[in-house]
N, C-alpha and C positions, 0 to 999 in steps of 0.2 A: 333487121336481121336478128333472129334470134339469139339469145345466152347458149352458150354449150354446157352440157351438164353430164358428168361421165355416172355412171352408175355401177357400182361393182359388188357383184354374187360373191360370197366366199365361203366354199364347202366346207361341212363338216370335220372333212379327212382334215384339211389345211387349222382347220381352229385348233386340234387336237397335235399340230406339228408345230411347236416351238419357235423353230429357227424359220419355218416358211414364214407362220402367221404375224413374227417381228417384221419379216422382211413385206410383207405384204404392209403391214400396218405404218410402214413406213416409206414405201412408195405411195400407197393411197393418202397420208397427209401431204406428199410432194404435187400432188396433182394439184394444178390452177384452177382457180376458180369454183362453181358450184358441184358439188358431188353428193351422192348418198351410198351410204354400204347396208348390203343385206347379207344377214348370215342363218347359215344350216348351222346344227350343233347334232346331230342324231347321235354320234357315235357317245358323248360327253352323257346323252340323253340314254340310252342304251346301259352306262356302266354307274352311272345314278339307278337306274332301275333295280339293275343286278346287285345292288350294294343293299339297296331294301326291299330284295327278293320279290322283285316283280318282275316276270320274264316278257321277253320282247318278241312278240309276232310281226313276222314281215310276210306279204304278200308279193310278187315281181318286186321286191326292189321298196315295196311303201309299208309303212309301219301302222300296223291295227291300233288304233288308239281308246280304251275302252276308259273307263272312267280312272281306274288308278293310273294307268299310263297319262291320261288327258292333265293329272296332277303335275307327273313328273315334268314331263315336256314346260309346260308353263311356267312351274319353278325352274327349269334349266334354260329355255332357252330367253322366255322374258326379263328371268332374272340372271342367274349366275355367269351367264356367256355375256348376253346383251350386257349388261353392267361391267363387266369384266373388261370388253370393246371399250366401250365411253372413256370409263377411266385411264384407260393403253394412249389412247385417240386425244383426250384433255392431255397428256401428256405428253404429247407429240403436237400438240398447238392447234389442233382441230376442236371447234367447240361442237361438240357432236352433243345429240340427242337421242336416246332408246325411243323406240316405239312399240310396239303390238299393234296389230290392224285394231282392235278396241281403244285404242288411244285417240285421241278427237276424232272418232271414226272411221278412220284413214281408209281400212280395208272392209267391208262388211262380205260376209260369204254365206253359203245356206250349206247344210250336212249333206254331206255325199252320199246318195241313192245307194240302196243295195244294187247292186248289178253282180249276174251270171252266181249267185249265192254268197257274193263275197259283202260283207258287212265291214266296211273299214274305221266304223263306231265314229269317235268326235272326232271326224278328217273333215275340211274344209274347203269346199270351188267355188272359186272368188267370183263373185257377182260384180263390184264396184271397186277400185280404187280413187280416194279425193282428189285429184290432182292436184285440184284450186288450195286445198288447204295444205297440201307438201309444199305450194308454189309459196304461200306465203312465209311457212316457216325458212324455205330456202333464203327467200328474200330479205331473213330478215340478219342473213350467216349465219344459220343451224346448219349443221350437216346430220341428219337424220340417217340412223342407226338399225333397220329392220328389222326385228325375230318373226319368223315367218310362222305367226299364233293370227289369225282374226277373230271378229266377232260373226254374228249371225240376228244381232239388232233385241236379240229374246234374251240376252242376258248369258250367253253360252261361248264361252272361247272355243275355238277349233283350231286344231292340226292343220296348217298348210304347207305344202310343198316349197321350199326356199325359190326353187327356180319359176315355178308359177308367179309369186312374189315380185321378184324382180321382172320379170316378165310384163305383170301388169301395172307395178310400177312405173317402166319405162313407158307404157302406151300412154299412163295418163297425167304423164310430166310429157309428152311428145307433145301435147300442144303450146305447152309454152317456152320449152328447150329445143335444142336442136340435140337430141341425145343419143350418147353411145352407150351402152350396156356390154360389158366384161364380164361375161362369166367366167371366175376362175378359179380351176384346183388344180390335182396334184401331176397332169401330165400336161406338155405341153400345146394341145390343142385338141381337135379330133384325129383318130389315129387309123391309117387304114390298115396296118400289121397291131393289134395290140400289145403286139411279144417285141415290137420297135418302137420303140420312145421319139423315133425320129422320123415315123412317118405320117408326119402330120398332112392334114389333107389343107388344102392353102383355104379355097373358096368353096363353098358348100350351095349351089341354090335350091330352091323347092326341086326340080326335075332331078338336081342328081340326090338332092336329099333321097326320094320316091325310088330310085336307080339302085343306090346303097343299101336301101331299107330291105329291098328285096331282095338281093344278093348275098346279104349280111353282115355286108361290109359293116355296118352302125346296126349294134343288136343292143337287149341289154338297158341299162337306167341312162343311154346319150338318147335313146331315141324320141322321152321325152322330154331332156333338155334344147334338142334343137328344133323339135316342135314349140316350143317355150319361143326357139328364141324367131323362126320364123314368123307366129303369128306378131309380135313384137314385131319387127320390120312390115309387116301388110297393115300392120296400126301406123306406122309414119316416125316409127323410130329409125333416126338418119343410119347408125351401122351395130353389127352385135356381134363380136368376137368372142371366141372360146379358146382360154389360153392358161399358159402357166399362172399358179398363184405369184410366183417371183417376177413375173413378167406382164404387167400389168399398165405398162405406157401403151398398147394398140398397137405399138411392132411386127408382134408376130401372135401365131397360134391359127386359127382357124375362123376367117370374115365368115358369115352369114350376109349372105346377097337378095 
């Protein structure tokens, strides 16, 4: 039987809230056993920029990364957040570890094709996740700390998406975990009223995912988070919930089936 291994996203919005990201930081040390956190930082990364006037282009929801941007992001999310974590995490009894997909190669990706004229510069589509080498570092009680930066093998950091991240992480820790993956931020699950905090949709599978998508029920930056998190479960990840950053034990929020 396999080890269980929870794995938890934690957005941007949430690193940037105080009182969540204590409370978050501090249920994920309470989880047993083998874990790893991945963290967005955009918004941290966003008012880094603006501080040395470098203005931030977004696309649907993703951020243009051009060479001064590709600066900032790496200094903020490799360093000043990811760092920021470890030290929270070593203080809370977790011997956590930072990463970057360039760190013992963990993540390698290739630059993202211009498509339909959009250019989204050093953005990064994960090609490979190591498993073998997360499995050894798990193994050995690191808890491995994510910035969602990879490499491209030529010496070039890229822009990844935090939820792709976790995403591909969990597939390829599925072979040797039995693992759940948490996505978690600032509402409590998937919502079918966005203007109700309390209409969270329980279970989500591909057909009603396809159902919703066209209706409009899930418009918007969920629609490729739970594209994230389906391909994640048709890779052999056992379950993937989407839930409050404060609620983070697998109680509640929204299962992906």
């Amino acid at each position: 039987m396999k080890q269980k291994l929870t794995i938890v996203k934690v957005g941007g919005a949430v690193v940037e809230d105080e009182a969540q990201l204590n409370q978050l930081l501090k249920d994920f040390s309470a989880i047993e056993g083998r874990k790893v956190l991945i963290h967005g930082g955009g918004r941290r990364a966003t008012q880094v920029a603006a501080s040395l006037g470098i203005e931030s282009k977004m696309v649907g929801g993703r951020r243009i990364t051009d060479a001064e941007m590709l600066n900032v992001v790496t200094m903020v999310y490799g360093g000043l957040v990811n760092k920021n974590l470890v030290a929270r995490l070593q203080a809370n009894g977790v011997n956590a570890l930072g990463l970057t997909g360039a760190d013992i190669n963990v993540i390698r990706s290739h630059k993202r094709p211009i498509k339909d004229g959009i250019d989204f510069g050093f953005v990064g589509d994960v090609d490979k996740a190591d498993g073998e080498m997360l499995n050894k570092l798990i193994e050995t009680g690191i808890t491995p700390v994510m910035a969602p930066l990879t490499h491209d093998g030529q010496g070039h950091i890229l822009n990844t998406n935090a939820d792709t991240i976790a995403s591909e992480t969990a597939k390829a820790l599925a072979t040797y975990y039995d693992v759940t993956l948490i996505f978690s931020f600032e509402k409590k699950g998937v919502l079918s009223n966005p203007d109700d905090d309390n209409s969270v949709i329980p279970t989500i599978t591909r057909a009603a995912f396809e159902k919703y998508k066209t209706d409009g029920t899930i418009s918007g930056g969920m629609l490729p988070k739970i594209e994230n998190a389906l391909s994640a479960i048709d890779a052999g990840v056992n379950r993937v919930i989407i839930t409050l950053a404060t609620a983070i034990d697998g109680t509640s929020g929204t299962t992906i089936l």
